[in-house]
C-alpha positions in Angstrom: -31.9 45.5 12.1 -28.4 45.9 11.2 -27.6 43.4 7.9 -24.5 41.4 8.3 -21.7 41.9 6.5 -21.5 40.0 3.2 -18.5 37.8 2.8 -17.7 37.5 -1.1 -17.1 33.8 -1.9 -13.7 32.4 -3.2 -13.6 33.0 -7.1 -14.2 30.0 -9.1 -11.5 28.3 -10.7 -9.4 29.5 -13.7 -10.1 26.4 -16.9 -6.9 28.2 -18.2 -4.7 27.8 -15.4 -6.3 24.8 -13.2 -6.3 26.1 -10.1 -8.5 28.6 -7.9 -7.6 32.3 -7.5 -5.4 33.4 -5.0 -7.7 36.4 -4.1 -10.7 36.9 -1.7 -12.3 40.2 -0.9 -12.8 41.1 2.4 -16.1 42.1 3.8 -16.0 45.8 4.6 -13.2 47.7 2.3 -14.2 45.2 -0.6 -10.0 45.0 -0.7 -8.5 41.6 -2.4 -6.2 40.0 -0.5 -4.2 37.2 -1.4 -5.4 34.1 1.0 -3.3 32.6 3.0 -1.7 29.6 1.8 0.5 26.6 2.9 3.8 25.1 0.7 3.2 21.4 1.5 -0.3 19.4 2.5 -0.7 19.0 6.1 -1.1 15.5 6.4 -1.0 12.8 9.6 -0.3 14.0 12.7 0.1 17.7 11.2 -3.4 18.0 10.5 -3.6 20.0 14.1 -3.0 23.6 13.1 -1.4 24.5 16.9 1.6 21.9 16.1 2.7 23.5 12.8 4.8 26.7 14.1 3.7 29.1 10.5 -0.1 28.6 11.4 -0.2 28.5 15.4 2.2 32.0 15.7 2.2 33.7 12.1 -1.1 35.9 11.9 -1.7 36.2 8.3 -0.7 39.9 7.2 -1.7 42.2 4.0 1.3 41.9 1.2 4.5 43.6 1.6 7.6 44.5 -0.9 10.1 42.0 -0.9 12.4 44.3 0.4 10.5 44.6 3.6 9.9 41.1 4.3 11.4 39.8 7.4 15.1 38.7 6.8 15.3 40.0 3.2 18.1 41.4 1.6 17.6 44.9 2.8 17.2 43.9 6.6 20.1 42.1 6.4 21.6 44.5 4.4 20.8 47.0 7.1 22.8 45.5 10.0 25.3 44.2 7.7 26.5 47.7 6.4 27.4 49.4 9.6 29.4 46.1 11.0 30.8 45.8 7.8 32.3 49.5 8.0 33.5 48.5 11.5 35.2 45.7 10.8 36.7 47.1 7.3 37.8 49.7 9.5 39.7 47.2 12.1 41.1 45.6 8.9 41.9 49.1 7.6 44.3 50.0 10.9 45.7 46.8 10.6 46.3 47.6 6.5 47.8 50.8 7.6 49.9 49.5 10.4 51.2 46.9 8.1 52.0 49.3 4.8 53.7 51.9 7.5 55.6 49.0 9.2 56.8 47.7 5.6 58.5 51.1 5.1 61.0 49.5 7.9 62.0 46.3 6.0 60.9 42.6 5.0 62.1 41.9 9.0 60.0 44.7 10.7 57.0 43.4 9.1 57.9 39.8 9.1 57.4 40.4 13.2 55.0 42.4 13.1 53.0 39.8 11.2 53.9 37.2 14.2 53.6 39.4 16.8 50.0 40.3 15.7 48.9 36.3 15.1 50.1 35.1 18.9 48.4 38.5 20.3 45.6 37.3 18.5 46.0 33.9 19.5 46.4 34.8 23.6 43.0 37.3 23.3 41.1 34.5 20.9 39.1 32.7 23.9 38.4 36.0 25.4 36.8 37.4 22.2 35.0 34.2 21.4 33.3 34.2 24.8 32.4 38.0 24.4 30.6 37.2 21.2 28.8 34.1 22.8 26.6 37.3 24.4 25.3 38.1 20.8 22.8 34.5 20.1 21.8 35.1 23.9 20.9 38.8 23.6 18.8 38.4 19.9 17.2 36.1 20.7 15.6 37.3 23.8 15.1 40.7 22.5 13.1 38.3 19.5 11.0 36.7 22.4 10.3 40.9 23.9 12.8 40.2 26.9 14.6 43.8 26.5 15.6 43.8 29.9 16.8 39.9 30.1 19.0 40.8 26.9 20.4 44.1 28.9 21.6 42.1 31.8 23.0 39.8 29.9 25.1 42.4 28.2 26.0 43.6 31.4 27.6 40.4 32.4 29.4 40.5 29.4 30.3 44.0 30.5 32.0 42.6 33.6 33.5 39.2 31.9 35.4 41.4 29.6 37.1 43.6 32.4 38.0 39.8 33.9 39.7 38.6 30.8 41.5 42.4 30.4 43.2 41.4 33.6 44.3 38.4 32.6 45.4 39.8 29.5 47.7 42.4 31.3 49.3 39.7 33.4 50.3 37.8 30.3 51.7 40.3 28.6 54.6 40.3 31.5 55.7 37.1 30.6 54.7 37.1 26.8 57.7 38.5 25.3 60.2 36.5 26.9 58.6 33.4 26.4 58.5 34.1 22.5 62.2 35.0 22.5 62.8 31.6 24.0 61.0 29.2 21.8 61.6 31.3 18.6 65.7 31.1 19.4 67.3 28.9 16.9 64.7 29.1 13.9 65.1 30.5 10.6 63.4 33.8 11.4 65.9 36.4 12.2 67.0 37.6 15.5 65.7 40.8 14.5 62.4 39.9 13.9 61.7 38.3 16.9 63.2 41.2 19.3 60.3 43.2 17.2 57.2 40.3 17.5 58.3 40.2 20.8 57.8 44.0 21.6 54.8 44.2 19.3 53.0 41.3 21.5 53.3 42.7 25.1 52.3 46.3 24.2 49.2 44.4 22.0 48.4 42.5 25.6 48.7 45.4 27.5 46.1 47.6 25.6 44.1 44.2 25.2 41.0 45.4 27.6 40.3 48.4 26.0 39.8 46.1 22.6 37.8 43.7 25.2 36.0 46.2 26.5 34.8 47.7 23.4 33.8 44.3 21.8 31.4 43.5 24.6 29.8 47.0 24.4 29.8 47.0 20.6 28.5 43.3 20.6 25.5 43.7 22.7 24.1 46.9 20.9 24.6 45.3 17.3 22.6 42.4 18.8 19.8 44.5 19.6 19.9 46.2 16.1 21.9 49.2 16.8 25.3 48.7 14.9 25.8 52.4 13.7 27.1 53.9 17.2 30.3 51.1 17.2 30.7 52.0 13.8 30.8 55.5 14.7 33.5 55.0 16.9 35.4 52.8 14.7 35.6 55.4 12.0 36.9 58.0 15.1 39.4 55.4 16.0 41.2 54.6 12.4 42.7 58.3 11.6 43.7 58.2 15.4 45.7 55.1 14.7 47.5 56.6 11.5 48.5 59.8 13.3 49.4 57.9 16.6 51.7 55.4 14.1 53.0 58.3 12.1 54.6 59.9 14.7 55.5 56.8 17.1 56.5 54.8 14.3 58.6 57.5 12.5 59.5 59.8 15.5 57.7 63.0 14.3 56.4 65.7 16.3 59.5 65.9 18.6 58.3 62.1 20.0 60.6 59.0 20.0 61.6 56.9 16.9 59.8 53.6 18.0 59.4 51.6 15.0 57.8 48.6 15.6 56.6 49.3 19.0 55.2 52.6 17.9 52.6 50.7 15.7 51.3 48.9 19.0 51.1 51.6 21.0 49.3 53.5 18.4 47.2 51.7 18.1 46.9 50.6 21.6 46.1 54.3 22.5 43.7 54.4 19.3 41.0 51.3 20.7 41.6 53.1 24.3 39.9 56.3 22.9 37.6 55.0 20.5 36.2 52.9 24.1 36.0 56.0 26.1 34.1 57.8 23.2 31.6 54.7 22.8 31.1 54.1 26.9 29.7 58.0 26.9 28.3 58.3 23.8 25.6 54.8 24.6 25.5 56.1 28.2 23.6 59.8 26.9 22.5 58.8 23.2 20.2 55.6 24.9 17.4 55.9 27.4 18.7 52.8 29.5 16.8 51.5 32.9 17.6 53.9 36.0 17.3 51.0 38.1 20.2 48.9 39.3 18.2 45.7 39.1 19.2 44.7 34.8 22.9 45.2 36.1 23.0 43.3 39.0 25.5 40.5 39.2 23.8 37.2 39.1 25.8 34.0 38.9 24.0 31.7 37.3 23.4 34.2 34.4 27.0 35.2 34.4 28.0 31.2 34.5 24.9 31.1 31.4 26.6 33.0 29.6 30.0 31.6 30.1 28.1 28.4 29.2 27.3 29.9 25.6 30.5 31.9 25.3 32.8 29.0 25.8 32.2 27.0 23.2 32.7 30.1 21.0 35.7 31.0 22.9 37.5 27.1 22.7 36.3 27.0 19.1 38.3 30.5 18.5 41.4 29.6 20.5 41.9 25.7 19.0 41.7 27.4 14.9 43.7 30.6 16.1 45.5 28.0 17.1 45.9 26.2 14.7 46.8 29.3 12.1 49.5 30.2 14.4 51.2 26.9 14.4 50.9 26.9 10.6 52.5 30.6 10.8 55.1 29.0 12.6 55.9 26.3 10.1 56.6 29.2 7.7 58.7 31.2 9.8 61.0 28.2 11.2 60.9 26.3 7.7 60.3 28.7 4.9 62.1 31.7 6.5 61.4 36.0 6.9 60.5 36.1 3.0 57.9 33.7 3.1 56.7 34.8 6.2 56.1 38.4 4.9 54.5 37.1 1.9 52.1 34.7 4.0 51.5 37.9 6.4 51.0 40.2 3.7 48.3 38.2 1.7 46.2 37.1 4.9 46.4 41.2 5.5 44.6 41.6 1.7 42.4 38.7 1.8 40.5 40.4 5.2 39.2 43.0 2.7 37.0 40.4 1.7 36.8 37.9 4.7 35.6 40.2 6.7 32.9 42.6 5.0 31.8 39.2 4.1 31.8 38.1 8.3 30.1 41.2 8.8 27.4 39.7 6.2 27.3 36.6 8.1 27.0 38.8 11.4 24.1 40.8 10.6 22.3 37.3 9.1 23.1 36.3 12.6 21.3 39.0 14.1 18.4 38.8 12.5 18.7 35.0 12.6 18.8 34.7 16.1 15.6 37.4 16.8 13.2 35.8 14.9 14.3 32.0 16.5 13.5 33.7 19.9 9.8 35.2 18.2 9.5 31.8 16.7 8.7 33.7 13.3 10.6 30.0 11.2 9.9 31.5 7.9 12.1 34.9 8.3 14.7 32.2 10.0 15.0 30.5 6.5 14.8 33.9 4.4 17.5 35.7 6.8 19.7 32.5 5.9 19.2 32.5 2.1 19.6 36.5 2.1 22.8 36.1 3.8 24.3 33.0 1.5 23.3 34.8 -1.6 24.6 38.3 -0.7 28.2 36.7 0.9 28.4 34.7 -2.5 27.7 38.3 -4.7 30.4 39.7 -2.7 33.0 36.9 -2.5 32.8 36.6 -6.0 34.0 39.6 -6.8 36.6 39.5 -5.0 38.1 36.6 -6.0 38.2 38.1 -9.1 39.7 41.3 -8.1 42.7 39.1 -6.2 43.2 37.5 -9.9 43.6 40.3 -11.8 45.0 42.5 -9.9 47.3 40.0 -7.6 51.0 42.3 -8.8 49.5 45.4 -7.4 47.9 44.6 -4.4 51.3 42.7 -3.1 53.2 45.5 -4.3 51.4 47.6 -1.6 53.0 45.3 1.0 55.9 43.9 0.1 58.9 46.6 -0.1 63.1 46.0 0.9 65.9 47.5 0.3 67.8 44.6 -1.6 65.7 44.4 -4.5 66.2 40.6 -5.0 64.4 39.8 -1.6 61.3 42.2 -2.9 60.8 40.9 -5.8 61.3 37.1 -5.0 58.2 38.4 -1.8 56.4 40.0 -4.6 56.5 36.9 -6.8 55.6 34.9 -4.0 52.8 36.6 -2.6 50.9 37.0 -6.2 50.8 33.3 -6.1 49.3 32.9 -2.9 46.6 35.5 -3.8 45.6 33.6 -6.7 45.1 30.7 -4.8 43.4 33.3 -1.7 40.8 33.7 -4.6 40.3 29.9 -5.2 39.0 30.0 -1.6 36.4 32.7 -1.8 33.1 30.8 -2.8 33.9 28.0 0.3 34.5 30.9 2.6 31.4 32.5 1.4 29.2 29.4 2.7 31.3 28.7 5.7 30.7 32.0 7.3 27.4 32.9 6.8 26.5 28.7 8.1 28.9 29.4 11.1 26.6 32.6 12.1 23.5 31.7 11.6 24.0 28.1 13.4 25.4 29.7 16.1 22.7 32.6 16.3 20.3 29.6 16.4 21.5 27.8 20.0 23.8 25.2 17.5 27.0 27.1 18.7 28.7 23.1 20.6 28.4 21.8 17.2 30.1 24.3 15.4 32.9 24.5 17.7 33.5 20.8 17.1 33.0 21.0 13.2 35.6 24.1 13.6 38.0 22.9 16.0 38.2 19.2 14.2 38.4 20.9 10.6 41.6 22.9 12.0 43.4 20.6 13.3 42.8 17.3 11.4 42.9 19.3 8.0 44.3 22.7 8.2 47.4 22.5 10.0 48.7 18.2 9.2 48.0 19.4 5.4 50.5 22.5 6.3 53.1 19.9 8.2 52.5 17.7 5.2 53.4 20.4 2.2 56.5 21.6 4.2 58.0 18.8 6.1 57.0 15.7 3.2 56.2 17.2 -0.3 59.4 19.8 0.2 56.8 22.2 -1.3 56.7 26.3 -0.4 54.4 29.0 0.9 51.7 28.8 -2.2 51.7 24.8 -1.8 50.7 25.1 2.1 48.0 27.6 1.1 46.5 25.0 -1.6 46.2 22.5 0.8 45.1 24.6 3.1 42.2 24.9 0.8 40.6 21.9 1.8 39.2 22.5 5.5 37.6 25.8 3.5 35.5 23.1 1.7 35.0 20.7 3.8 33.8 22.9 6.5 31.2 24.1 4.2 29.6 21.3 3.3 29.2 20.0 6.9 27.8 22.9 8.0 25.4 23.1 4.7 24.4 19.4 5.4 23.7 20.5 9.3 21.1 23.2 8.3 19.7 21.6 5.6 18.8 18.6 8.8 17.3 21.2 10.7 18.8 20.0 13.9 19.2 23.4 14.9 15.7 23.6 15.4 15.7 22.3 19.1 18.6 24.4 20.3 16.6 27.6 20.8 18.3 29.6 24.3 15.2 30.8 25.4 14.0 29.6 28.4 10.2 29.3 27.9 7.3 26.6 27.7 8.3 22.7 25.7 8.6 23.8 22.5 6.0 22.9 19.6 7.3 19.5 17.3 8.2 20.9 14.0 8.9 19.1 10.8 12.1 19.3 9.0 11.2 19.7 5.6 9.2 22.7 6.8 12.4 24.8 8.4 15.0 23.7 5.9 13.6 24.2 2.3 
């Protein structure tokens, strides 16, 4: 008769150290293996191991590197790097397009800067409800719903070829519109001809950008950022060729100055989409079958449902920075304006790698809420925080030390009195840019990882009332009451960075998020607080 196989009792505990060893051997390889173990006593009604989400759903694995644990550094890391190219890339064109603009004067790229904020401003609820796709799509590919998570990118397909329409049929009456309200402020004549010109050729390429989002969006929600990198790294030495000879009028074209940047890089995003549509259609084995792209309302109007929030909260604070954009062109004039345009340019080399941070944390975030795996929710969080903070850091102290040169980059005129007055100017504002890195740091990662969670109403209202009862009154109030200038507006400015991050720290660390999990399924499992917040 076969003998059983011998289990090898727990080892008895250590006099030195008071407790009993970690280790057990296991019956056949005679391999020790740390037992599994639980952070707080399960007491009261958590005695019952099926209600306590790391028991009922988290098997019990062999140890692994820190590196590889789920939502460590290097996962996140590992999403993080290819969005962060991306969108260092987009902020690269718009660095390029700015420094080549400059060339043309203070008043070129004082409408430039304007034009770009109200383009951005009329395509913000579009781009907020493409990116409502991304929470939706992770976290069904977490619960091993591939093809739910396809047709839901499809629908976002199809919602960004409705708002391209819309955007085109704006851009007719864009331009005129901005000559009008602009007539009779302090911002030259000059520059809002140009802002105007900039805007409608921004609106009219404005579904290719659209497009491309909602393709790029859905395959870095399922884990596959490098391909929209790819084409993002294609797209940004199209834009400086299409601007050098648009812009300048070489190769025989047109001198178009500061329409020449927007076409540019209007024709730029319209190749890098066509490159990206049929390099996913061959490089992915997709379903043949027409059924995870059919058109189904109630999904489409499911994921308007998510996307709108996003959306609102994006147009109500681009909203609110353009009215604050405004207050410096009407009040402050085209210097301050260039200075104000110039230093929001510099500070996007750190906001965003540091939103791309916050992105892939979002990602991962939002997988392991829809495979209920709590723990890697918590560590993708931390990972994210602590890597944004490394980051942020350092470039706060880079905008310190190096505040003279970096505005020199942007700031150029012919009368040498109105450069170095911009100059001046913007070094003070990047000083206090650098003030706001740690705040930002925490604010984006706590946006991205709420919203990857289901929490995405509540931080559209924590956005939307942070913008407009701190953000822009405190603008109004250094400008129309103190009497104070561009730097003064940007310090008070400072405090809806703060604020914002300590509501949203004080709403994970409730764990209110918990319950807001997208994924259809069975009544969740009651969880305790204390066990997904700490």
């Amino acid at each position: 008769m076969r003998a059983l196989p011998q289990f090898s009792p727990p080892r008895p505990r250590d006099s030195s150290a008071g407790r009993r060893s970690p280790f057990c051997t296991t019956p056949l390889s005679g391999e020790r293996i740390p037992l599994p173990c639980v952070s707080k006593p399960i007491v009261g009604q958590w005695r019952d191991p099926s209600r306590v989400p790391h028991l009922m759903e988290q098997p019990t694995q062999p140890p692994a590197a820190a590196s590889r644990l789920p939502g460590s550094r290097r996962e996140v890391l590992g999403l993080a790097w290819p969005i962060g190219v991306s969108m260092v890339s987009m902020t690269l064109k718009g660095v390029v397009d700015m420094l080549m603009v400059g060339r043309l004067g203070t008043e070129a790229l004082a409408g430039v800067g304007l034009g770009n904020i109200l383009a951005m401003n009329a395509l913000a609820f579009g781009v907020g409800m493409l990116r409502g796709q991304k929470s939706l799509v992770s976290q069904h590919v977490g619960a091993g719903e591939p093809r739910t998570a396809l047709s839901f990118g499809a629908h976002a397909f199809y919602l960004a070829l409705m708002i391209g329409g819309v955007s085109l049929a704006l851009s007719r009456v864009a331009g005129p519109l901005l000559v009008g309200l602009m007539a009779g402020s302090e911002l030259s004549p000059a520059s809002v001809h140009m802002a105007s010109q900039y805007l409608t050729l921004r609106l009219d390429f404005g579904i290719s950008m659209l497009v491309a989002l909602a393709v790029g969006e859905y395959l870095r929600a399922t884990g596959r950022p490098r391909l929209p990198m790819l084409c993002d790294l294609i797209s940004h030495p199209l834009n400086v060729f299409f601007n050098w000879t648009l812009i300048y009028g070489h190769l025989g074209l047109p001198r178009l100055g500061v329409a020449g940047s927007a076409l540019g890089t209007g024709l730029a995003d319209t190749i890098s989409l066509l490159l990206l549509l049929f390099v996913a259609s061959k490089g992915y084995k997709l379903p043949k079958e027409r059924e995870p792209y059919r058109f189904l309302p109630r999904r489409f109007l499911r994921l308007c449902s998510v996307g709108a929030s996003t959306g609102v909260q994006f147009v109500l604070e681009v909203g609110s920075f353009s009215l604050i954009t405004y207050l410096v062109a009407a009040h402050l004039g085209s210097t301050a304006l260039a200075a104000h345009q110039a230093c929001f340019s510099a500070m996007m080399l750190s906001f965003l790698p540091a939103v791309a941070i916050g992105d892939g944390g979002g990602v991962l975030v939002g997988r392991y809420v829809g495979r209920k795996d709590w723990s890697a929710v918590r560590q993708a969080q931390r990972s994210s925080i602590s890597m944004a903070l490394s980051f942020m850091s350092v470039m706060a102290l880079l905008f310190v030390v190096f505040r003279h040169q970096i505005v020199r980059l942007y700031l150029r005129d012919e009368d040498p009195a109105v450069q170095e007055a911009a100059r001046a100017l913007g070094a003070q504002v990047l000083c206090v840019a650098a003030f706001w890195q740690i705040g930002d740091a925490f604010q984006i990662v706590y946006r991205f990882v709420l919203r990857a969670t289901g929490d995405h109403r509540w931080v559209m209202w924590v956005g939307i009332l942070c913008a407009w009862l701190l953000s822009a009154p405190l603008a109004w109030l250094a400008i129309q009451v103190l009497g104070g200038g561009l730097a003064l507006v940007w310090i008070l400015w400072s405090a809806e960075i703060y604020v914002g991050a300590l509501v949203f720290w004080w709403r994970w660390r409730s764990g209110a998020w918990v319950r807001k999990r997208l994924v259809q399924d069975q009544a969740e499992s009651s969880l305790t607080m204390g066990q997904l917040t700490e």
